[in-house]
N, C-alpha and C positions, 0 to 999 in steps of 0.2 A: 504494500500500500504506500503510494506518496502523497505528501504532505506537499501541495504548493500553495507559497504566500505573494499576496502581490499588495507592498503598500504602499506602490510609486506615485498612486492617482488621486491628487488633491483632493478628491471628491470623495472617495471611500479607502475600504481594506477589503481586500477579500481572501479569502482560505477556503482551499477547496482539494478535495479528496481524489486520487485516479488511480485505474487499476491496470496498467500499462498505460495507453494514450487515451483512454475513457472516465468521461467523467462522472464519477460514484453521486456525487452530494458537492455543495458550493454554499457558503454563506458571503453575502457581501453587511457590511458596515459604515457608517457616516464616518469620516474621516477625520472630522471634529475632535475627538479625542482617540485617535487611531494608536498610539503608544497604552491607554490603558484597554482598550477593549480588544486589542491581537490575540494576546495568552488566553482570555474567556471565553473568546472566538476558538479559539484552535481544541480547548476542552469541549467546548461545546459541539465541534461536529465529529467530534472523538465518541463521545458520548452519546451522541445522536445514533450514530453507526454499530452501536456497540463494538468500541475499538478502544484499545490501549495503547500508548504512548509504542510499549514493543513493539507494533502489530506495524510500524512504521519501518521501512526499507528505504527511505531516501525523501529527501526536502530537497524541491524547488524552490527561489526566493527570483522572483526580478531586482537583479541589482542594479537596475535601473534605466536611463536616467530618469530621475524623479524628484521630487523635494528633498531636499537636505535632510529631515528631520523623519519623516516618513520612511524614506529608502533605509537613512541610519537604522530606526525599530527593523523594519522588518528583516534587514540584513543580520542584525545581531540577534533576533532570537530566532534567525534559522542557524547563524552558526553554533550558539550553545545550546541546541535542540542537539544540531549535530553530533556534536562532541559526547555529548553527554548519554546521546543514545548509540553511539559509535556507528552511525550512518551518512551516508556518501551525503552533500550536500552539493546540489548544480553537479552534481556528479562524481565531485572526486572527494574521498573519503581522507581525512586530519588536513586537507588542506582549508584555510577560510576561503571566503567569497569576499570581494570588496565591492561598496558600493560604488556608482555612478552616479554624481549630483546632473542638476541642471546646469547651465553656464561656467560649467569647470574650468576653472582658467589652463587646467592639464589637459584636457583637449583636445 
């Protein structure tokens, strides 16, 4: 089961569930306070599924380009997801993902 997160889009968050390239379940969220309702979101369609954190084989994260702040969340709790559940994240397993801002002066 993967876990992918997308909180590049000023306007929401979303997390949503695949089972190879199909999609299981999706919840989207106001973006408005996007940093606390990610992790409530992600139990929640855990939960929904009846699925446990283990039942997870890999996170996707758009690392963007996105908002500064948005991209930051959701990039760091796909990589301490990862870590912590010892699964490949964007693919490749103990390495991090970094994000992509908007107007990055890097380039």
């Amino acid at each position: 089961m993967v876990l992918k997160i997308d909180t590049t889009d000023r306007e929401k968050v979303t997390v949503e569930l695949k089972v190879g390239t199909k999609t299981k379940d999706q919840i989207s969220s106001s973006q408005e306070k996007g940093s606390q309702v990610l992790l409530p979101m992600i139990v929640k369609i855990l939960s929904k599924n009846n699925l446990k954190f283990s039942d997870l084989t890999s996170i996707e994260v758009n690392p963007g380009p996105g908002s500064f702040t948005g991209t930051r969340v959701g990039v760091s709790v796909a990589n301490a997801l990862g870590f912590a559940l010892n699964i490949p994240v964007n693919g490749k397993k103990g390495k991090i993902v970094v994000p992509v801002y908007e107007k990055s002066k890097f380039d």
